[in-house]
N, C-alpha and C positions, 0 to 999 in steps of 0.2 A: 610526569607529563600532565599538560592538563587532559580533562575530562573531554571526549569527545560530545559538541555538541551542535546540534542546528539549529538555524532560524531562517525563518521566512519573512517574507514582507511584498505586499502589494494590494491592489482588486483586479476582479474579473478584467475591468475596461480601462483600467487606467493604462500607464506608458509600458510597464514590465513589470514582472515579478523578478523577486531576488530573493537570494539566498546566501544565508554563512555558514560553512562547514568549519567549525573551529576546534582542534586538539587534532590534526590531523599530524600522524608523524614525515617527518622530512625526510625526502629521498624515494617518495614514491613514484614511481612512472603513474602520469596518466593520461590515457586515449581519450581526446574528446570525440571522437568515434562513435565510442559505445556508450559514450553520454547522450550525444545524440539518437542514437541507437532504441535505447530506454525510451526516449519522448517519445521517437516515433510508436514504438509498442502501445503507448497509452493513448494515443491518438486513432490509434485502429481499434474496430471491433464493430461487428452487424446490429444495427438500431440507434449509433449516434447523430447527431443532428446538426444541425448547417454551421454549428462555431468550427467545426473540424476542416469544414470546404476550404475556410479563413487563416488559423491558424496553421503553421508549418513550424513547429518548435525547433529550435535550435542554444543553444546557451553558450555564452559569451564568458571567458573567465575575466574578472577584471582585478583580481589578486591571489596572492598566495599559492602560485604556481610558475614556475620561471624555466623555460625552455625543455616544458613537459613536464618537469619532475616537481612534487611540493617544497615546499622552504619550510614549512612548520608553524608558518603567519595562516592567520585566515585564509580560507581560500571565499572570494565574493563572487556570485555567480547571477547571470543575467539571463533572464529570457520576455525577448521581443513582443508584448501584444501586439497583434497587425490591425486586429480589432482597432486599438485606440483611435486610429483616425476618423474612426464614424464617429467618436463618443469623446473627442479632443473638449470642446465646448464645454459637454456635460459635465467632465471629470478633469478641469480644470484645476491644477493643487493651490492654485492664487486667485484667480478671477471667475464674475462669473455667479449666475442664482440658475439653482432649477425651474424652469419653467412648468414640469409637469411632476410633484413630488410624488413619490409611491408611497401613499398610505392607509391602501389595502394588502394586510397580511395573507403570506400566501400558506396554506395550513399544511403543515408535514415540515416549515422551510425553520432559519432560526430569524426572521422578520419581525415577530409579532415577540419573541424575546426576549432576541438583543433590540429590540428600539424601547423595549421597557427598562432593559438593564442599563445602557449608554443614554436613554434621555433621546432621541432620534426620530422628531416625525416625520422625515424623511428616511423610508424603511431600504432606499438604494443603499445608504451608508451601510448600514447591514448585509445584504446581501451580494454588496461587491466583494466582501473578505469571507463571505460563509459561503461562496461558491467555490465548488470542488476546483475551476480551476487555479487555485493555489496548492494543488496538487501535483501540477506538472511540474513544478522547484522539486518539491518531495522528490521526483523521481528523480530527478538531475541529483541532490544531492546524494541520494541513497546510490545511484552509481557511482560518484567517488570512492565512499564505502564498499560497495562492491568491489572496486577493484581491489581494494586492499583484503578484502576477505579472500580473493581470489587467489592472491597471494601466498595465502596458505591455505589452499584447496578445496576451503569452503565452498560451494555452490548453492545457489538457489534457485527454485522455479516454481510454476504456479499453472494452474489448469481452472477454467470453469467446471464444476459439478453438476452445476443444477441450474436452468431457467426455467422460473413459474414452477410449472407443474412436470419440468422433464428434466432428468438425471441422465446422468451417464453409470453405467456397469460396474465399474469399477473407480477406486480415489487412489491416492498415490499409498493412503494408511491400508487399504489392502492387498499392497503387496510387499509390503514389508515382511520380511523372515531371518531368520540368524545368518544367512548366505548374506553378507554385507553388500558384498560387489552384485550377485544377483539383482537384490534390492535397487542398487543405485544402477542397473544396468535398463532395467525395467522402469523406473521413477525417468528419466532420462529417455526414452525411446516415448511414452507419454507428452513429453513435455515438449518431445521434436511434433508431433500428431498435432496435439494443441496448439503450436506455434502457428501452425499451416492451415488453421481455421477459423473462420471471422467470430467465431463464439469463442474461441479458445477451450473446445471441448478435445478432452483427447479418445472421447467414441463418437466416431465419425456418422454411425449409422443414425445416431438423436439431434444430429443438427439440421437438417428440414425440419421438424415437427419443431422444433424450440423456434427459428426462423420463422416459422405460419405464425406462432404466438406473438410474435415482434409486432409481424405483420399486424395481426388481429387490433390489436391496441393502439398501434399506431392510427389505423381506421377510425379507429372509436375517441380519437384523442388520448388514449389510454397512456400505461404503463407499465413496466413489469419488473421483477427484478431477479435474483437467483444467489447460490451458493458457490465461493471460489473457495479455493483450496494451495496453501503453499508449502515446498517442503525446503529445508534447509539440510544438504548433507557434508558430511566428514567436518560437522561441528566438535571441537574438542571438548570432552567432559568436563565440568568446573567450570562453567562460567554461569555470570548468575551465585546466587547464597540462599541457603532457607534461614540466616540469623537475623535478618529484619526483614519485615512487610514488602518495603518500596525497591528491596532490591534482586528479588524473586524475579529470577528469570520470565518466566509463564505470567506473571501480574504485569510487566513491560512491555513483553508482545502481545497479550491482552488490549493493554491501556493503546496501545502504539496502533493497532489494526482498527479498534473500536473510533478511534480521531479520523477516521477517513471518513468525510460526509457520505450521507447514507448508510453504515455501517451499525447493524442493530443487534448482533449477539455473535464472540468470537467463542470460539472453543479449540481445546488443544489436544491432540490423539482422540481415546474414543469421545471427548467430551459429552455433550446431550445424552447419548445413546449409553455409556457406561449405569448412569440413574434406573434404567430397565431390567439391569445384568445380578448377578451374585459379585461378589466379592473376587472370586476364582474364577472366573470368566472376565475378569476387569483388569486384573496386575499381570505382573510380566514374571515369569520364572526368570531365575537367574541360574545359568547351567554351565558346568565345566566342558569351557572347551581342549584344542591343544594348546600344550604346554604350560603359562600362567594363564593363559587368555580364559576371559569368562565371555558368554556370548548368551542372545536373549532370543527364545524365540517366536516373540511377539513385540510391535511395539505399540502397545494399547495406549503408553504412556504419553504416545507423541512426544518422545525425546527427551523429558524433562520431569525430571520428579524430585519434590522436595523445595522445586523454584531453580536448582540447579541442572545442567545440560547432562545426558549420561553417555552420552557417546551417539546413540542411535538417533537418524534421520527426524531433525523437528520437524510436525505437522500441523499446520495450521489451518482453520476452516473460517469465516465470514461471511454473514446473512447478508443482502443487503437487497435495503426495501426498495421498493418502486417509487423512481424521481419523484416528487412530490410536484413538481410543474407539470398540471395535466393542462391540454391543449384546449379539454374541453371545460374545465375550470373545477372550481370547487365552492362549495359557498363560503363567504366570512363575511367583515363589516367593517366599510371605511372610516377609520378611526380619525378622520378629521370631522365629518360629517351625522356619523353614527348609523348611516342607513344601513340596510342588509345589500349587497352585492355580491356577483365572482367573483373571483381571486382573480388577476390579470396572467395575462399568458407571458413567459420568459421564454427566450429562444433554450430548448433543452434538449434530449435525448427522453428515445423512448427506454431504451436498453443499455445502461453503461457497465453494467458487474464484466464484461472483459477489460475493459479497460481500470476498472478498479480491481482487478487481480492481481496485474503492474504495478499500481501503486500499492498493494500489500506487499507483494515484492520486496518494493522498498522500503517501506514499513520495516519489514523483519531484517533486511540487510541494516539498517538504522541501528537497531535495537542491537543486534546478536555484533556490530562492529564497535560498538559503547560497552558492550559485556567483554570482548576481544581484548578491547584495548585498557581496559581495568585490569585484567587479569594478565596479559602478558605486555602490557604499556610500556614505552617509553620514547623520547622524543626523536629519536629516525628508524630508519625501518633499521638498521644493521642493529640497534637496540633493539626491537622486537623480536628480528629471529633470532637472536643470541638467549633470551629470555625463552621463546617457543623452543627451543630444540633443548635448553637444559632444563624443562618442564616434561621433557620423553613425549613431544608431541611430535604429530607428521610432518 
């Protein structure tokens, strides 16, 4: 079968974003429910800012799905700017000049980059494609995928850790233990808490204090940003290789997480913190359990070692900095002109790491459904679980 892969296409303002999910096997059921379902997810979250009042996502399939189920063809997927009617004129694909072009770089943004690397002195061209919203496709496609991982029991989910300078007690990596079901009983109870909070924290007791910080910043024109965290469980061991570089499980969901604007350092089980530790304090014994079963009773490794999946619950974590659109501005220098000025103000968010924890979400469903389908691929699903079940999988 071919290789499962996606693309995207749009800007912020323009008519829609779209999307192609292509290698997807034939005979899948799928719910545009819970495709919807996902947008809405990324749409919520305490600190975002007036595009959200606007938008109401929804996705439209316009191929490669025929009376629910896939056919194996592309699947092309749509979703509505409603914005576009303020910005019809501006972002006209035929007619039509700017009357007010941006070019004053806004610093933190990729403006002052890509209008260097594309030739651009109009910096909109740039930052209609380098805005996070071409992130809402990501999700939509990443739930196609999802459903097919769901398929064979895979599950994902994802919590905020940290805003600013406030953490929660506990990550989903410590509660990991060799009791598996435990584990995923506890990861899952977590993930219902966070579901249920506008930060997406799963300790209830730190979301006032991280909320006053929202607050604070918002006051001051400010920013903030925080740490999410995502787990993937009842991933099958083998997928992913350590015999080339680019096909390392952990260098994919790496590369795949770190693509989400704003996103400035991934790390995988103990990642950061292992560099503080010994040796023995950092790997995972490997222990007899019953019968042939071996069982681990730690997972420091965050699921993966050697670039290959080992059985245990992957962990993922992701930095991500404070929107670089401060309200109250920044300095730069307009590059038509030469003067010193602000940076102009873009309609943004104070606080978006909940809702960028949904699209690592889908990031990882992305990644570990392109590792699925290499390893146990083929072009319908009655091909895949014939393959999955005579590989002694779940």
């Amino acid at each position: 079968m071919a290789n499962l892969r996606i693309l995207t296409g749009g800007e912020s303002h323009g008519r829609a974003l779209v999307g192609i999910v292509e290698g997807m096997p034939a005979g899948l059921r799928i719910d545009k429910k819970k495709i919807d379902h996902q947008l809405r997810r990324r749409q919520c979250g305490y600190g975002r800012g007036g595009r959200m009042k606007i938008e109401w996502d929804e996705v439209e399939v316009i191929s490669g799905i025929r009376f629910g189920i896939t056919l194996g063809s592309p699947i092309t997927l749509w979703i509505r700017n409603r914005d576009w009617e303020n910005w019809e004129k501006r972002m006209d694909v035929w007619r039509g000049r700017e009357s007010s072009p941006l070019t004053v770089p806004r610093p933190g943004h990729a403006d002052l980059a890509g209008g260097i690397k594309y030739d651009h002195s109009d910096m909109r061209n740039v930052l209609e494609r380098a805005s996070a919203r071409e992130t809402a496709m990501r999700v939509a496609a990443g739930s196609i995928v999802r459903q097919l991982l769901e398929e064979f029991g895979i599950w994902i989910a994802s919590h905020v850790i940290k805003i600013h300078e406030i953490g929660v007690s506990k990550t989903f990596l410590d509660v990991c233990s060799s009791d598996t079901s435990r584990t995923e009983s506890k990861i899952r109870s977590m993930f219902d808490v966070a579901e249920k909070s506008e930060l997406r924290f799963s300790d209830s007791g730190k979301e006032e204090a991280a909320k006053s910080i929202i607050d604070k910043a918002r006051e001051a024109g400010d920013t903030v940003g925080g740490v999410f965290e995502v787990a993937a469980l009842n991933v099958p061991p083998g997928l992913g290789s350590y015999s080339m570089w680019d096909r390392r499980l952990d260098g994919r969901i790496a590369l795949a997480v770190m693509s989400i604007p704003g996103i400035k350092a991934v790390e995988i089980g103990m990642g950061f913190d292992s560099t503080g530790r010994f040796g023995s304090e950092v790997h995972d014994s490997i222990l007899k359990g019953d019968g042939q079963n071996l069982i681990r009773p730690t997972n420091r490794a965050g699921g993966i070692e050697g670039g290959v999946s080992n059985g245990q619950p992957i962990i993922v974590r992701a930095a991500m900095k404070p929107i670089p659109t401060l309200q109250k501005g920044l300095p730069s220098v307009d590059m038509l002109t030469g003067d010193a000025v602000t940076a102009h103000k873009e309609r943004s968010d104070v606080c978006a790491v909940p809702a960028a924890s949904i699209v690592g979400e889908a990031m990882v469903c992305i990644v570990l459904g392109m590792a699925f389908c290499e390893r146990f691929g083929g072009d319908s699903m009655k091909q895949i679980r014939r393959y999955f079940k005579e590989h002694g999988q779940r």
